[in-house]
C-alpha positions as CSV (number, residue, x, y, z in Angstrom):
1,X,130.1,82.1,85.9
2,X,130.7,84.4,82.6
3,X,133.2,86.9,81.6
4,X,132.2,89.2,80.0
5,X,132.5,93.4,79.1
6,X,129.9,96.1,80.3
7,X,129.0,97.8,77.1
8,X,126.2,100.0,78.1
9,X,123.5,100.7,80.7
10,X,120.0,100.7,81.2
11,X,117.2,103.0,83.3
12,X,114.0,101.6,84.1
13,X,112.1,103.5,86.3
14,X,109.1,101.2,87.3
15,X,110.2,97.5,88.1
16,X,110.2,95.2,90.9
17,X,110.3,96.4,94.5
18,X,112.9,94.0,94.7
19,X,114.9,95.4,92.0
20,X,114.8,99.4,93.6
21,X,118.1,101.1,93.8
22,X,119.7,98.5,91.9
23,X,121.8,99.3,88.7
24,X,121.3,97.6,85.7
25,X,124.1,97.2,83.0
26,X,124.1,96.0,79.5
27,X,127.0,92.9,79.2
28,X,128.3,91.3,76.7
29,X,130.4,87.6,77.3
30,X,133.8,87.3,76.4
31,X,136.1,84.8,75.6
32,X,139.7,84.4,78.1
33,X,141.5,86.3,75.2
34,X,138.6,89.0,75.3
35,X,136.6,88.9,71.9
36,X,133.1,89.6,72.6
37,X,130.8,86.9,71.7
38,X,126.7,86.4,71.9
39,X,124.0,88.7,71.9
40,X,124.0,91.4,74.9
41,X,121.7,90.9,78.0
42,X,121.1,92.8,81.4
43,X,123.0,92.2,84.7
44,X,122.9,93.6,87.9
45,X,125.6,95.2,89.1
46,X,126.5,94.7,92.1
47,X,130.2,95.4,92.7
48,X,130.3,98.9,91.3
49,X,131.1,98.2,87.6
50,X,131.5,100.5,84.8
51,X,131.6,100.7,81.3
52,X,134.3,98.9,79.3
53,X,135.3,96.5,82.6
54,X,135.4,93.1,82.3
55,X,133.9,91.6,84.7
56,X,132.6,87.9,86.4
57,X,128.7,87.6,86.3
58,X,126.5,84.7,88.0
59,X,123.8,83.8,86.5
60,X,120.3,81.3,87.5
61,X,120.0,80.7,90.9
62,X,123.7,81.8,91.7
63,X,122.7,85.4,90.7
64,X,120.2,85.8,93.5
65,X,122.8,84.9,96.4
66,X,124.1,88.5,96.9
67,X,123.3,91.0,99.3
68,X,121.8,92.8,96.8
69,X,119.6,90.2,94.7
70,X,118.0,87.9,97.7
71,X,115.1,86.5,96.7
72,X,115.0,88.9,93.5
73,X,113.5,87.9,90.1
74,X,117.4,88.3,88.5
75,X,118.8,85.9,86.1
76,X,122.2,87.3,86.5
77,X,124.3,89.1,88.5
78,X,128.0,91.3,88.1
79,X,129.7,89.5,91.4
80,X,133.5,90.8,90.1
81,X,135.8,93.3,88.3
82,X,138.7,91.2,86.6
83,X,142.5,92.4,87.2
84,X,143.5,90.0,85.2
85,X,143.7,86.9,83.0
86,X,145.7,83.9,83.0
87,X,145.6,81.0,80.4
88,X,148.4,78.7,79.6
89,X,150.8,80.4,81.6
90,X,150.1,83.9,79.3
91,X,148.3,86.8,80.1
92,X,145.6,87.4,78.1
93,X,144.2,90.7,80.0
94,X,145.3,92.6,82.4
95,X,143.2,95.8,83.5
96,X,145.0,99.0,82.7
C-alpha cells in the first residue's frame, strides 16, 4: 500500500460496466512526514474520500479485492482515510 493525498477528481461518463457508480479521484503519494512526491494517477475511492485526505491506496491485484472493485480492470484502489501518523515515536500527521 501507498499513502498518499486526494488532490482532485475525475468524471468519465462512458467506461467499464464494471467501473459504474464508482468514484474516481486524482492521488498523489506522500511520504510519512507528508510531502507529495511522483506524478498523480487515478484511484478508486472506495471508503468515501475527499479532497485534501490522506489516505491508504492498494494497488495491482490488491486493488481489485474490495466490494467495490471485484474482478474490475483497476490498478488501484483508496481502501483508508488516515487519522494519523506515527514514525519514530513522533507524529508526523494527525487529521485535523
Amino acid at each position: 500500500m501507498r499513502i498518499a493525498y486526494v488532490v482532485g477528481s475525475t468524471v468519465s461518463t462512458i467506461k467499464d460496466e464494471l467501473l459504474r457508480g464508482t468514484k474516481l479521484l486524482i492521488v498523489r503519494e506522500a511520504t510519512v512526514t507528508g510531502e507529495v512526491v511522483g506524478e498523480p494517477f487515478i484511484a478508486v475511492d472506495g471508503v468515501g474520500a475527499g479532497s485534501g485526505e490522506l489516505v491508504l491506496v492498494a494497488e495491482g491485484s490488491a486493488a481489485r479485492q474490495t466490494r467495490t472493485t471485484r474482478d474490475a480492470p483497476v490498478d488501484a484502489t483508496i481502501v483508508g482515510i488516515i487519522d494519523s501518523l506515527e514514525v519514530d515515536g513522533t507524529f508526523t500527521f494527525r487529521k485535523g
